[in-house]
C-alpha positions as CSV (number, residue, x, y, z in Angstrom):
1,X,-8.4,-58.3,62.8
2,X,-10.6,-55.4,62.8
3,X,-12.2,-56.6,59.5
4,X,-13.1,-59.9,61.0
5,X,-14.6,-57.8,63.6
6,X,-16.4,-55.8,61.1
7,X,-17.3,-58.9,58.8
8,X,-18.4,-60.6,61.5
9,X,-21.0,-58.1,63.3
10,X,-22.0,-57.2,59.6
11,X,-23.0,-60.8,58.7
12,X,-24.7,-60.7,62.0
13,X,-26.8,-57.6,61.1
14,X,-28.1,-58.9,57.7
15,X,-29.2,-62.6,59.3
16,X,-31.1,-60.3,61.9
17,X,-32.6,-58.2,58.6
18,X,-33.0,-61.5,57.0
19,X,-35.3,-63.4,59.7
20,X,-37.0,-60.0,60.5
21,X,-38.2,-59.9,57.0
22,X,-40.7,-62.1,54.3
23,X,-37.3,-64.3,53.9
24,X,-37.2,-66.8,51.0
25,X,-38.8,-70.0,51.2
26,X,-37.5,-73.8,52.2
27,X,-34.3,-74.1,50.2
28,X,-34.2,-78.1,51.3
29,X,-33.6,-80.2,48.9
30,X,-35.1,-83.6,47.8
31,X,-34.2,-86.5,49.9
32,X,-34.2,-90.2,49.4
33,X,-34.5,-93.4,51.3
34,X,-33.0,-96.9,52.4
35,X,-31.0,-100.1,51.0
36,X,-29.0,-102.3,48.8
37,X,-28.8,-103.1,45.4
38,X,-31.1,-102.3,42.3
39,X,-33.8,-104.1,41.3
40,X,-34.4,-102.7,37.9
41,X,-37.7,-102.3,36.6
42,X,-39.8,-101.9,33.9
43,X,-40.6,-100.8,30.3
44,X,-40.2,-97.4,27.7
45,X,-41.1,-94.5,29.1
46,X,-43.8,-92.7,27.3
47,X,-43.3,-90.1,25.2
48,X,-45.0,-86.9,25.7
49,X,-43.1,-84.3,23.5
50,X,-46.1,-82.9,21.4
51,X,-47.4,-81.6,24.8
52,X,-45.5,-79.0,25.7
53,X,-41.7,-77.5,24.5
54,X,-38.8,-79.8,24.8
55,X,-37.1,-77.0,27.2
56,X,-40.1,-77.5,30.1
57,X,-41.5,-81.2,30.7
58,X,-42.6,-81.3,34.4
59,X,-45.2,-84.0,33.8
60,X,-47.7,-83.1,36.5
61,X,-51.4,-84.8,35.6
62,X,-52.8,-87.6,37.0
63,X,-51.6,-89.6,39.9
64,X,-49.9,-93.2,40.6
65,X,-47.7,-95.2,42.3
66,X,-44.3,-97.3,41.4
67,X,-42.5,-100.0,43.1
68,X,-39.6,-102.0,42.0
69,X,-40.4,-105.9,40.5
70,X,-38.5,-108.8,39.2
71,X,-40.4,-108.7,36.1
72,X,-40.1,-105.6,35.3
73,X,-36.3,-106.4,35.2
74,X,-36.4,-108.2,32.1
75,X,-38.4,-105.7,29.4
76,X,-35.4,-106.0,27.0
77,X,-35.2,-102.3,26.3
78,X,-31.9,-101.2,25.2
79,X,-32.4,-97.6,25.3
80,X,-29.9,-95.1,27.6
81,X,-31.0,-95.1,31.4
82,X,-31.2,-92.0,33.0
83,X,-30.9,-92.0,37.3
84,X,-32.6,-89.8,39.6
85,X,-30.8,-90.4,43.0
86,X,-33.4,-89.4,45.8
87,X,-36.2,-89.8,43.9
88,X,-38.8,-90.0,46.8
89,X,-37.6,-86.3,47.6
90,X,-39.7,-83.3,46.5
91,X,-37.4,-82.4,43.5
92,X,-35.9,-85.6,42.6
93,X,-39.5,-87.2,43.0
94,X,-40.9,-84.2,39.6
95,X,-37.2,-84.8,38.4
96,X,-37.9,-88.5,37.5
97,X,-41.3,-87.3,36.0
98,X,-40.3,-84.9,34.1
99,X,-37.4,-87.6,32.5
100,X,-40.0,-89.8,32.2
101,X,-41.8,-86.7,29.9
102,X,-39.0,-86.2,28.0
103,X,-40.0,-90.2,26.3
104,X,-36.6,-91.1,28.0
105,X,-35.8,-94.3,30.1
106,X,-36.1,-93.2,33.6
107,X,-34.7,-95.4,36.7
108,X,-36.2,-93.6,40.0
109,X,-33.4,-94.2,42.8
110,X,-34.4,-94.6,46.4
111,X,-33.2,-95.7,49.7
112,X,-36.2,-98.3,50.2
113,X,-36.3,-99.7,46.7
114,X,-39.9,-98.1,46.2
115,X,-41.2,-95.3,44.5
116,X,-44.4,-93.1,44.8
117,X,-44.5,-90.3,42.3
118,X,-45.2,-86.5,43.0
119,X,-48.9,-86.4,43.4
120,X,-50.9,-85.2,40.4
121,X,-47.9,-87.3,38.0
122,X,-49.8,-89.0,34.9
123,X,-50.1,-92.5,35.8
124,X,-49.8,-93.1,31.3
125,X,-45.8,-91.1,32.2
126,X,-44.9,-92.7,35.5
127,X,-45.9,-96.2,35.1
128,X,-42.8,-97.3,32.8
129,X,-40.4,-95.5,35.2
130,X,-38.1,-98.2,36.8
131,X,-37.5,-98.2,40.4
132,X,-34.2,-99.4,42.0
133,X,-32.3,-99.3,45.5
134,X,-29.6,-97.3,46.0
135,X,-28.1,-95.7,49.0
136,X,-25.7,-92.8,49.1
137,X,-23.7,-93.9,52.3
138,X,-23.4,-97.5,50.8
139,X,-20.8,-97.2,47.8
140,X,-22.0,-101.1,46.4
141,X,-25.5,-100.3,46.6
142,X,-24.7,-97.2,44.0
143,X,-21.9,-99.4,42.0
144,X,-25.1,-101.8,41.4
145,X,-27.8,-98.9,40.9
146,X,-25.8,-96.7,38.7
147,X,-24.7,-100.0,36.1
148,X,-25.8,-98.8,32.8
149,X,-26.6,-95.5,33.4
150,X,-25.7,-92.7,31.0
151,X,-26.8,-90.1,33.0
152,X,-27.3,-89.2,36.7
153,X,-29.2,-86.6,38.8
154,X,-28.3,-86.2,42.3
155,X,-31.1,-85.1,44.2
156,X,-30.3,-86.4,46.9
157,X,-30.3,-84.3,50.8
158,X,-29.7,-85.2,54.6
159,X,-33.0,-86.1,56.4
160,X,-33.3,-84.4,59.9
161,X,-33.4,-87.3,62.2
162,X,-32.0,-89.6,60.1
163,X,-28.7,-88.5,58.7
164,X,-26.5,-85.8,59.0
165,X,-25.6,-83.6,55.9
166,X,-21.6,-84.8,56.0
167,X,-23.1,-88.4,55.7
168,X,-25.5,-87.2,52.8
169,X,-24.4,-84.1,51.2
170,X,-21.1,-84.2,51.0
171,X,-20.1,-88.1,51.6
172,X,-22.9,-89.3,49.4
173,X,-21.9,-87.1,46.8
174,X,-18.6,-88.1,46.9
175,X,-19.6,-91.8,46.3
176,X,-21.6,-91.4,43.7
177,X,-18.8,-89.6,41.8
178,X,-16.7,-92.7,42.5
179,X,-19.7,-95.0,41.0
180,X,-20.0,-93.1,38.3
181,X,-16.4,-92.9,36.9
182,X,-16.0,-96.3,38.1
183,X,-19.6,-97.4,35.6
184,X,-18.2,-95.4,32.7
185,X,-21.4,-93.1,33.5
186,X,-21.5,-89.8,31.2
187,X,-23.4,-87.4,33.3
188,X,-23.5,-86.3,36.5
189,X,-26.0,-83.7,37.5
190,X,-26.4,-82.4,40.8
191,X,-29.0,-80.6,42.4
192,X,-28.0,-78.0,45.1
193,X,-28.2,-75.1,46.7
194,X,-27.7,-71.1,46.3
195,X,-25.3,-69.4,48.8
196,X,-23.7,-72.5,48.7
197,X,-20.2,-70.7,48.6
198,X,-21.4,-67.7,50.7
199,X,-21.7,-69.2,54.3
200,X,-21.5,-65.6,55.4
201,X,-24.6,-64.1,53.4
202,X,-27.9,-64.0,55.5
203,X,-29.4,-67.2,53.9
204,X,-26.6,-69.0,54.0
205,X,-25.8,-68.1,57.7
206,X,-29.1,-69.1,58.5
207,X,-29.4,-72.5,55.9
208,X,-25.5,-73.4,58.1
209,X,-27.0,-72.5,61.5
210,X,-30.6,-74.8,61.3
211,X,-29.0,-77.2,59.0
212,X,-26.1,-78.5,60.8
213,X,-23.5,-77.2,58.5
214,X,-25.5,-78.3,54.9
215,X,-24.2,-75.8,52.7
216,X,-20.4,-76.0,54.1
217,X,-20.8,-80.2,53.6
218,X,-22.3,-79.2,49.9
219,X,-19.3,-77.5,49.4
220,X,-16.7,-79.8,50.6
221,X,-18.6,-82.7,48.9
222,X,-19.0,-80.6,44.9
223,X,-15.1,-79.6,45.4
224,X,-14.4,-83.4,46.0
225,X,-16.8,-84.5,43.2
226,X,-15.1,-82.5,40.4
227,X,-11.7,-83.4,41.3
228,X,-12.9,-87.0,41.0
229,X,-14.7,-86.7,38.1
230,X,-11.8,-84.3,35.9
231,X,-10.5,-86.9,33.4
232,X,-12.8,-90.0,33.8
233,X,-14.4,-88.7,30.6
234,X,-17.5,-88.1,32.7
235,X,-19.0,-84.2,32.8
236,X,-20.8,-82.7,35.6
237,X,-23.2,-79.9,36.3
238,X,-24.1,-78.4,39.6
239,X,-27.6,-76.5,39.5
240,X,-28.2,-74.2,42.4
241,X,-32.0,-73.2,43.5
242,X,-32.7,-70.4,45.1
243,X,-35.8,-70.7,47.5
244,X,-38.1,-73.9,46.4
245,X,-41.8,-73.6,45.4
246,X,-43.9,-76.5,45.4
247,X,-46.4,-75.2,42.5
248,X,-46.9,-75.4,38.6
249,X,-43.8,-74.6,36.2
250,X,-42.9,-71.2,35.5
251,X,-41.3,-71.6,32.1
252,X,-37.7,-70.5,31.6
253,X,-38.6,-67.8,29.6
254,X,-39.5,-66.5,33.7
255,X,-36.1,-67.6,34.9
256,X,-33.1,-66.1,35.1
257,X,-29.3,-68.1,35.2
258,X,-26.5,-66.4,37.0
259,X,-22.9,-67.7,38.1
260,X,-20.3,-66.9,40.9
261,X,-23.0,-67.3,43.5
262,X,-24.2,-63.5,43.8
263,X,-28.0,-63.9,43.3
264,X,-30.6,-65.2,45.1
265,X,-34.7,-65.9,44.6
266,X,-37.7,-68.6,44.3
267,X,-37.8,-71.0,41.4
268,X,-40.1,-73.3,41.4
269,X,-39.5,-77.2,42.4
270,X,-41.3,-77.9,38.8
271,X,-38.5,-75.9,37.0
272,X,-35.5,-77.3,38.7
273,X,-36.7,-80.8,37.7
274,X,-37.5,-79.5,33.8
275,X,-34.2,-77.6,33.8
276,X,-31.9,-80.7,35.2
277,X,-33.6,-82.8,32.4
278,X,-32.9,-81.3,29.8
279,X,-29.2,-81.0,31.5
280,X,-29.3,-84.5,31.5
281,X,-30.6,-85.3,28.2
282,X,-29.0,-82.8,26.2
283,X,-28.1,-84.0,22.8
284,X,-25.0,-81.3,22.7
285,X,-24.2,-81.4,26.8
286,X,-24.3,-77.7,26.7
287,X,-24.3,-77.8,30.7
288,X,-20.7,-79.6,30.7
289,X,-18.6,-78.4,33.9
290,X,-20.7,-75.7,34.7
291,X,-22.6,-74.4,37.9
292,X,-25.1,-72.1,38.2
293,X,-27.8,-70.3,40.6
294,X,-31.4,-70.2,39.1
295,X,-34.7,-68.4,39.7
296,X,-37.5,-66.8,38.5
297,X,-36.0,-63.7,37.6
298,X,-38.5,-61.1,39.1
299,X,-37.8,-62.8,42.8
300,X,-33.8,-62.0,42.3
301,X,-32.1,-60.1,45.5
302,X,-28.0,-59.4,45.6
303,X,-27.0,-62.3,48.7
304,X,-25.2,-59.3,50.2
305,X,-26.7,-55.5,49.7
306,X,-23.6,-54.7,47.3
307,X,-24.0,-57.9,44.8
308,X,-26.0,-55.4,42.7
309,X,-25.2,-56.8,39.3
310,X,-23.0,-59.5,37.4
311,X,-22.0,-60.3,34.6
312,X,-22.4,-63.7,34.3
313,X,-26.1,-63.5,34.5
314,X,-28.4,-65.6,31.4
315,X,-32.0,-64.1,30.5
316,X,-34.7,-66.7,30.3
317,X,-35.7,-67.8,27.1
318,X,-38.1,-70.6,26.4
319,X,-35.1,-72.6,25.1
320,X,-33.4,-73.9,28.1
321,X,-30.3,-75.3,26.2
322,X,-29.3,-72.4,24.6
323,X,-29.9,-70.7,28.1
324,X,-27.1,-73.6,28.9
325,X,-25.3,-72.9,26.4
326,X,-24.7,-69.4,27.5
327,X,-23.3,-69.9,30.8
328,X,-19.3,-69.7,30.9
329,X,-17.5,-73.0,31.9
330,X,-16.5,-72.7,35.8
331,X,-12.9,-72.0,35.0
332,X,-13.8,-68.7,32.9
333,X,-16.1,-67.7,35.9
334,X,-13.2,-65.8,37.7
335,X,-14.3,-62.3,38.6
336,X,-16.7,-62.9,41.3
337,X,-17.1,-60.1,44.5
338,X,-16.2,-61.1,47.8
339,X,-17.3,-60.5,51.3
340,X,-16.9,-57.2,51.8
341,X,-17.6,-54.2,49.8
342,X,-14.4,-52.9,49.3
C-alpha cells in the first residue's frame, strides 16, 4: 500500500515537472472521416525512386486534390494495393504520399470517401492515388475498403467532438484486424503512440487525462489486434511516435529506434509516414511482429528520470530496413524497467 502511495504522489510530481517545463509537442495522431463502402479509384502511382533513397520518400512538392470516381474504378491495374486508413489525418494524409513515392499503388482511406492531400504534395505523385470510403466503427465499410489490399496502415485516431478513442482507437483497430484476416490481407501497420504502455509516465498521464483515456484504449485495442491477427498468416507492426512535427523529413540516419517503451522525443510527421512505408512495402517484412518507439535521436528523454539507457535501442542509419531489421521480435523484448526504481 505505501508504494501505491509513493507511485502515486511520484507520478503526480513528474506530470507537475512535465507541464511546468518546454514539454513535447502534439502526440495526436492522424484522423479520418465518414461512410460506407469503397469506391476505388484510379491509375499507377508514379514512380519517384531516382529522387531521393528508397529508405525516405515523403513526397512533399507541389499541391492537389483527390476524390474518389467511378471511372477511376476501372483502370485495369493489377499491381498490389497498399491502404492508408485515415488518410485525411496529418500522418496518414504524408503516409499515402509517401506510398504513392515509393511508385506503389496507393488507395487513400477516409470516412467521407474524399481525399485532399497534405499541402505542398506533387500533384504528378498524388493524382493516381485512389480514394475509397471506409469507416473504422462500420466493420462492412472496411470488409469492402480493405478487398485486395496487401498491405494496410492504420492511421487512424478519435476526433474530439466526434468520437471517442474506445470507438476509434481501440474498437476501430480491432475491426480492422478482423477485415484484414478475414481479406487474406498481408500487412497490417499501425501508427501509434509512445507511452502507450506507461499510463503512469508524465506524458502519458497527461496524453490519458486530456485525451479521455487514448493511450489506455490504444492499448486495449493493439493487445486485441495481435491476438487476432497470430495465425491468420497476416504480420503486424506497431510504430510508436514520440512528439509529432509538422515539418520537412529528418532522414533516419537522425532517428533513433528503441523497444520496451522507455524513450521518448520529436520525430517528425514526414518520417513516421517514410518509415511506415517502407514497413509496408518491404520486400523482406523486416518489421514482422514488432513494435517500436521512434524519434530523432538528439530529442530522446528516459519517460521516467531512471529509464537512463536500454538495450533495445537501433541507431539511425540511412537504410531504414536494415534499421527494421535490427529490432528484436516483441516476444524477445522481455527485460523492460518498471515503474519504480527499485
Amino acid at each position: 500500500q505505501n508504494r501505491a502511495v509513493v507511485a502515486a504522489a511520484l507520478s503526480l510530481v513528474l506530470m507537475i515537472t512535465f507541464l511546468s517545463g518546454t514539454g513535447q509537442p502534439s502526440f495526436a495522431g492522424a484522423r479520418g472521416r465518414s461512410a460506407a463502402a469503397i469506391a476505388a479509384a484510379a491509375a499507377a502511382a508514379a514512380d519517384a525512386r531516382s529522387e531521393q533513397p528508397a529508405s525516405m520518400r515523403s513526397g512533399l512538392e507541389g499541391e492537389a486534390t483527390a476524390s474518389g470516381s467511378e471511372e477511376s474504378g476501372s483502370s485495369g491495374d493489377e499491381r498490389p494495393i497498399f491502404a492508408v486508413i485515415g488518410a485525411n489525418g496529418k500522418t496518414g494524409g504524408l503516409v499515402a504520399t509517401a506510398l504513392a513515392k515509393a511508385g506503389v499503388r496507393t488507395r487513400a482511406l477516409t470516412r467521407s470517401g474524399s481525399w485532399t492531400p497534405p499541402e505542398g504534395s506533387s500533384t504528378y505523385l498524388t493524382k493516381d492515388v485512389e480514394v475509397g470510403q471506409a469507416d473504422v466503427t462500420d466493420a462492412a465499410s472496411l470488409a469492402a475498403a480493405l478487398a485486395g489490399t496487401t498491405a494496410v496502415v492504420f492511421a487512424a485516431a478519435f476526433s474530439r467532438g466526434k468520437s471517442l478513442p474506445k470507438e476509434v482507437d481501440n474498437a476501430g483497430l480491432v475491426n480492422t484486424a478482423k477485415a484484414v484476416a478475414d481479406q487474406g490481407v498481408g500487412r497490417l501497420i499501425v501508427v501509434s503512440s509512445a507511452a502507450t504502455t506507461r499510463p503512469y509516465a508524465p506524458v502519458g498521464a497527461l496524453l490519458n487525462t486530456v485525451g479521455s483515456g487514448v493511450l489506455l484504449e490504444k492499448l486495449q485495442g493493439e493487445r486485441e489486434m495481435r491476438g487476432i491477427l497470430r495465425g491468420s498468416g497476416a504480420t503486424y507492426t506497431v510504430v510508436r511516435p514520440g512528439g509529432l512535427k509538422m515539418g520537412a523529413a529528418s532522414g533516419t540516419a537522425k532517428l533513433e529506434f528503441n523497444q520496451g517503451d522507455t524513450f521518448v522525443g520529436s520525430v517528425q510527421r514526414a518520417d513516421v509516414a517514410a518509415v511506415c512505408a517502407v514497413v509496408a512495402t518491404d520486400p523482406e517484412n523486416r518489421g514482422a511482429g514488432k513494435t517500436f518507439e521512434m524519434y530523432e535521436s538528439s530529442t530522446r528523454n528516459g519517460l521516467m528520470p531512471w529509464y537512463s539507457s536500454s538495450k533495445y535501442t537501433v541507431a539511425g542509419t540511412a537504410d531504414c530496413g536494415a534499421m527494421l531489421g535490427a529490432l528484436l521480435e516483441d516476444e524477445q523484448v522481455t527485460d523492460v524497467p518498471g515503474f519504480l526504481p527499485f
